[in-house]
Structure formats: structure tokens, C-alpha cells
C-alpha positions as CSV (number, residue, x, y, z in Angstrom):
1,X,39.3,-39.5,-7.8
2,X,35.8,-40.4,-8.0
3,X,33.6,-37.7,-9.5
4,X,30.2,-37.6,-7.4
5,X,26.7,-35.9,-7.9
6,X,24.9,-34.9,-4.8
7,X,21.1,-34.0,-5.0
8,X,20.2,-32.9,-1.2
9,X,18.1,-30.0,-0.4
10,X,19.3,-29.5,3.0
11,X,21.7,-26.3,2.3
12,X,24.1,-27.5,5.8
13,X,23.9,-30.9,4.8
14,X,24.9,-30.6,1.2
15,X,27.6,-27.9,2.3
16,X,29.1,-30.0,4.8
17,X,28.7,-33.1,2.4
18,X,30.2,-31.2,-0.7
19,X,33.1,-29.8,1.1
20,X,34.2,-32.7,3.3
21,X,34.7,-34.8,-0.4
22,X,36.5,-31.9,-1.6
23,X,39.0,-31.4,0.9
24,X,39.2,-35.6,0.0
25,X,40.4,-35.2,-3.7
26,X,36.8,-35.8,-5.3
27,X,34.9,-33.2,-7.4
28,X,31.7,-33.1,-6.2
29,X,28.7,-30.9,-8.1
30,X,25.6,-30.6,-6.2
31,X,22.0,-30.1,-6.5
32,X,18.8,-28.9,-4.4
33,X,16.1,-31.0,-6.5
34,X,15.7,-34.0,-7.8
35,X,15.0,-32.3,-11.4
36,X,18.0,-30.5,-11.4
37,X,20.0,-33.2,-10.1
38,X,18.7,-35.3,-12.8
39,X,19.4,-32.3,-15.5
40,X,23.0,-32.0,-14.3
41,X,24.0,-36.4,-14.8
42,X,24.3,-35.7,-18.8
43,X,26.6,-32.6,-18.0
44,X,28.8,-33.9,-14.8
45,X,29.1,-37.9,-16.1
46,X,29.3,-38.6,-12.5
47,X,31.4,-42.2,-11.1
48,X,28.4,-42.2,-8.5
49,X,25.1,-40.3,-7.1
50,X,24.6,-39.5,-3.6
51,X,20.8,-39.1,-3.2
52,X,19.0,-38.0,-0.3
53,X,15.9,-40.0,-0.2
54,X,13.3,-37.0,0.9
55,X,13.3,-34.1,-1.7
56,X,10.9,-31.7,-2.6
57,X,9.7,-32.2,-6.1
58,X,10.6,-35.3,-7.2
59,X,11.5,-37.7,-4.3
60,X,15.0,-39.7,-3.5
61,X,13.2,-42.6,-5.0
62,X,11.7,-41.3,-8.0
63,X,14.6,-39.4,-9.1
64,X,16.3,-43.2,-8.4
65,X,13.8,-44.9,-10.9
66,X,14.3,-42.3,-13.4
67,X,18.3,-42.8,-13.2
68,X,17.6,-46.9,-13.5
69,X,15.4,-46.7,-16.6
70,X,18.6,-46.2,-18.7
71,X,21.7,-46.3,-16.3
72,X,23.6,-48.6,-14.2
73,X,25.3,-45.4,-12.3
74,X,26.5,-46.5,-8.7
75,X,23.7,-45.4,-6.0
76,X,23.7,-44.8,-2.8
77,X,20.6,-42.9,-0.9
78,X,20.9,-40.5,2.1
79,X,18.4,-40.7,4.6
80,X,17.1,-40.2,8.2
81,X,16.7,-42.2,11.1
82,X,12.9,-43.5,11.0
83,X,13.0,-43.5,7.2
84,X,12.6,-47.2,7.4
85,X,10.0,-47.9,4.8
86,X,11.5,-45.8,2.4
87,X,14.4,-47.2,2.6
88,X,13.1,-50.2,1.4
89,X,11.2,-48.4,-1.5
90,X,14.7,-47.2,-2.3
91,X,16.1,-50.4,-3.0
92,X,13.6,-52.2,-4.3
93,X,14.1,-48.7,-6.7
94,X,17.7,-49.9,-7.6
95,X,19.8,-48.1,-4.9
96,X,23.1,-50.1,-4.3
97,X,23.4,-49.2,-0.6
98,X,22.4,-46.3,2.0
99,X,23.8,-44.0,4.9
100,X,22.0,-42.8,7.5
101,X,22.5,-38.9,7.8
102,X,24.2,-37.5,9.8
103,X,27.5,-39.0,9.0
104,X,30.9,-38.2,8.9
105,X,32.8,-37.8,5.6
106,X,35.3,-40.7,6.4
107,X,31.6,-43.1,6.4
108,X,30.5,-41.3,3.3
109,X,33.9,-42.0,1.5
110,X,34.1,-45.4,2.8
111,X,31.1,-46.3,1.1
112,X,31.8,-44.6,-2.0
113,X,34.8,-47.1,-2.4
114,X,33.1,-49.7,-1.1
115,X,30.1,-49.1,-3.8
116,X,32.7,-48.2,-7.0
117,X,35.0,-51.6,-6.1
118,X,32.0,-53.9,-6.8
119,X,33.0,-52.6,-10.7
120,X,35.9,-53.7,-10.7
121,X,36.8,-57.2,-12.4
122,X,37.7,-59.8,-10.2
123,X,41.2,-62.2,-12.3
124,X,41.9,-65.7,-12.8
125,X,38.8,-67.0,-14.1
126,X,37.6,-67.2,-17.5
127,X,36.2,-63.8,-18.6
128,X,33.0,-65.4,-19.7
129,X,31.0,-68.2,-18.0
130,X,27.4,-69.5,-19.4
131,X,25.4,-70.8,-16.2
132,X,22.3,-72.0,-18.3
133,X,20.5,-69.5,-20.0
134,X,22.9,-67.1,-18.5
135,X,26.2,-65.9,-20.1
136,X,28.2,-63.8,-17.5
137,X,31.6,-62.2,-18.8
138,X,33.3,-61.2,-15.4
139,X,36.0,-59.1,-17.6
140,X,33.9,-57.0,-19.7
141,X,30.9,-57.3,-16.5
142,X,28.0,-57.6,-18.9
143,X,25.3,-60.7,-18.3
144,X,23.1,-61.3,-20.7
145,X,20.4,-64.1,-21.1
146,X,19.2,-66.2,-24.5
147,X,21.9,-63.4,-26.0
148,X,20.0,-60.5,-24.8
149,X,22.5,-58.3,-22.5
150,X,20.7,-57.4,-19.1
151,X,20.9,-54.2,-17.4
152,X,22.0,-54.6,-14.1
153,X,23.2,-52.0,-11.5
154,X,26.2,-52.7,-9.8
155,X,25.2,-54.3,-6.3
156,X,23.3,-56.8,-8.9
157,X,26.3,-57.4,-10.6
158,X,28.4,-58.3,-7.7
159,X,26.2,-60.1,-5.7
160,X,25.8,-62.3,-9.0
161,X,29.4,-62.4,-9.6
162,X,29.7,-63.6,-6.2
163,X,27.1,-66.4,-6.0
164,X,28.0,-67.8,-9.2
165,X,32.0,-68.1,-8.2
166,X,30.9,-70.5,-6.0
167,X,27.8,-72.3,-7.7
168,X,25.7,-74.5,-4.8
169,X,27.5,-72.6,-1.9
170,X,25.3,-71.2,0.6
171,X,25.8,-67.9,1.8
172,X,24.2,-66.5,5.2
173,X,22.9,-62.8,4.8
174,X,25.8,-61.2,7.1
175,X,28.3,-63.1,4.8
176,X,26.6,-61.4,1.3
177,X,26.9,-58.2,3.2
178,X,30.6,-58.6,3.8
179,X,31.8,-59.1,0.7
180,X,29.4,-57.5,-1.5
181,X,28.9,-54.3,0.3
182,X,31.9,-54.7,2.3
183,X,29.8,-54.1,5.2
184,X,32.1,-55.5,8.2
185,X,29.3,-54.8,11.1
186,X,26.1,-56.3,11.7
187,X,24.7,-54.7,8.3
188,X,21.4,-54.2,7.4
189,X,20.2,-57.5,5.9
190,X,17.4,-55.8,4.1
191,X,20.0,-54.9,1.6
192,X,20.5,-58.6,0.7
193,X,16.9,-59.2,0.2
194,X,16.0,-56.1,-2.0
195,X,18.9,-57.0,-4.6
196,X,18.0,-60.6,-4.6
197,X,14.6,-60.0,-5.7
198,X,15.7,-57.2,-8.1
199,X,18.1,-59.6,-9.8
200,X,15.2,-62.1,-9.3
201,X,13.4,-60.2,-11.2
202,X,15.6,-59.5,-14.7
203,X,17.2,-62.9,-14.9
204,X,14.7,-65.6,-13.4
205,X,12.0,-66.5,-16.0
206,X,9.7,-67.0,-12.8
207,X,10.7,-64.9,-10.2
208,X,8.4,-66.2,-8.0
209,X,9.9,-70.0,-8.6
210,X,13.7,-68.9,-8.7
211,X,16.1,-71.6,-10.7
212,X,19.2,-69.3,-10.2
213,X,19.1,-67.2,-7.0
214,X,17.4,-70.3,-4.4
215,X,16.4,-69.3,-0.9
216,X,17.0,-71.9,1.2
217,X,15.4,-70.9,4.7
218,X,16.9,-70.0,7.7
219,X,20.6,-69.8,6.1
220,X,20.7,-67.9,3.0
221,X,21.2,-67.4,-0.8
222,X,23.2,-70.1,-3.6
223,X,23.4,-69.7,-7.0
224,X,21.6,-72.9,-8.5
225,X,21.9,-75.9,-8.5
226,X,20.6,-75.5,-12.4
């Protein structure tokens, strides 16, 4: 089972947390602070973080900045109702999805899979494609660009698997959503839009100009045409 790292300072949240993955098969080590959270990743070698976004100390989203600087470690941020702009903050940080607290363990665990399926190598295509610049081995799930390997985090990676199985196809929001964070309700589509320009941001040469991730208005994301 997946081992997870929570870092939430709310003693009845993190109890109820800890102990509902428990009694779920995962081992689960906690922390109240960001710094000690961040002290106990080189110890635990956790499958996933659970961060709550508002810590004392060092915030959900600079303890999510920190993590990103070196690892591609699954993320997924706890926060409250209202937290809106944060949440925003958090992805654009490299979190790969959020819960809204409260929520019940099934919710939690449901994500967890989601979040730690998106590593898993889809078969029957070559393990390596080269789209350009880009050389993207689906086996080995590295992408690197001119021969340098890229560090991505794993919503990046699937959402760039996914677009470039299907160069030129147009996906709406809801659709990215579904199959990339296996979101099956009207998800949140601000999810979409902070990955893209994360990804935007490490493999375009101009961002601002994409050539690989296009927008096309009022309909979505493709990958390309190149």
C-alpha cells in the first residue's frame, strides 16, 4: 500500500486523517509543521504527500515549492472552503490536485489512487516518441528536450502523455479532468489551466507563444500541430 506523509496542524484533523488510512492498509507518518514535515520526506520515502495548505511556519505552499525544487513526489493539498486563491497559488506551486477538508477517508483514498495511477505506464505504444524537440519515453516516463531530461511532476506528466497520444485532438477542460485526474464530476477546471501553464512553462521555448500545448478558445487544449 501506498506509504503517505501528512503535514496538518489541526491535531483532529490529522488524527482522523492518519487513522482512517490506517485502518485502510497505508502507513501513514504525520507532521504538525511544514519544517518537520519537510525533515521527515528523506526518512519516511513517502509514495505521496498530503499537505494542508494553511500551516503555521512555513505554509502549504511553500513547503510545496521546497518539495518541487528537487522532487517529483505525488501532491495533493488539503484546504478549506473559501481558500480559493490559495488554491490557485498551490498549483501554480506544483500540487497535482486538492480536497476540500472536511472529507471522508473513502474521498481521500480515492484520490490518492487517482493521483499515484497517473505513474503508471500506459502499453502498446513505442516506449519512446520524439514530438519535435521533445523526446517522451512513456515506459521509463522521463521527457526530456534538446537531450536535457525535464523534471516534471506527475499531473504534468500525464496530462502530456495524454495530449500527445492523440496529437491535434482537442480536448475540452471536463474531458482533461476525466482522464487525467480521473475526476468524474463537474471538476474544478482550474486544475487544467494551472498544469498547462506549469508544463507551458518547462517545455515551451516561449511560453507565452505555445508550439506544443495550443489553446484554442472556447473548447480546450491539443498537443501541436508542430
Amino acid at each position: 500500500m501506498p506509504r503517505v506523509l501528512l503535514i496538518e496542524d489541526d491535531p483532529s484533523v490529522r488524527e482522523g486523517v492518519e487513522l482512517g488510512l490506517r485502518r485502510r492498509g497505508h502507513e501513514v507518518r504525520t507532521a504538525a509543521t511544514g519544517e518537520s514535515g519537510l525533515a521527515a520526506l528523506a526518512e519516511f520515502r513517502p509514495d505521496l504527500l498530503l499537505l494542508d495548505l494553511m500551516l503555521p511556519g512555513m505554509n502549504g505552499v511553500q513547503v510545496c515549492r521546497r518539495v518541487r525544487e528537487d522532487s517529483q513526489l505525488p501532491i495533493i493539498m488539503l484546504t478549506a472552503r473559501g481558500d480559493d486563491f490559495d488554491v490557485v497559488i498551490g498549483l501554480e506551486a506544483g500540487a497535482d490536485d486538492y480536497i476540500v477538508k472536511p472529507a471522508r477517508t473513502e474521498v481521500i483514498e480515492a484520490r490518492i489512487r487517482a493521483v499515484l495511477r497517473r505513474m503508471e505506464a500506459p502499453g502498446g505504444r513505442p516506449s519512446v516518441e520524439f514530438h519535435g524537440e521533445l523526446a517522451i519515453d512513456r515506459a521509463g516516463l522521463t521527457v526530456a528536450k534538446n537531450g536535457e531530461r525535464l523534471a516534471l511532476a506527475p499531473s504534468e506528466m500525464k496530462l502530456l502523455l495524454h495530449l500527445t497520444a492523440a496529437p491535434e485532438q482537442v480536448f475540452s477542460r471536463q474531458q482533461l479532468l476525466e482522464h487525467v485526474w480521473e475526476h468524474s464530476y463537474h471538476g474544478d477546471a482550474r486544475l487544467v489551466d494551472a498544469c498547462v501553464r506549469r508544463l507551458r512553462n518547462k517545455i515551451e521555448d516561449t511560453p507565452g507563444s505555445p508550439r506544443y500545448i495550443q489553446t484554442l478558445r472556447g473548447f480546450g487544449y491539443r498537443f501541436g500541430p508542430l
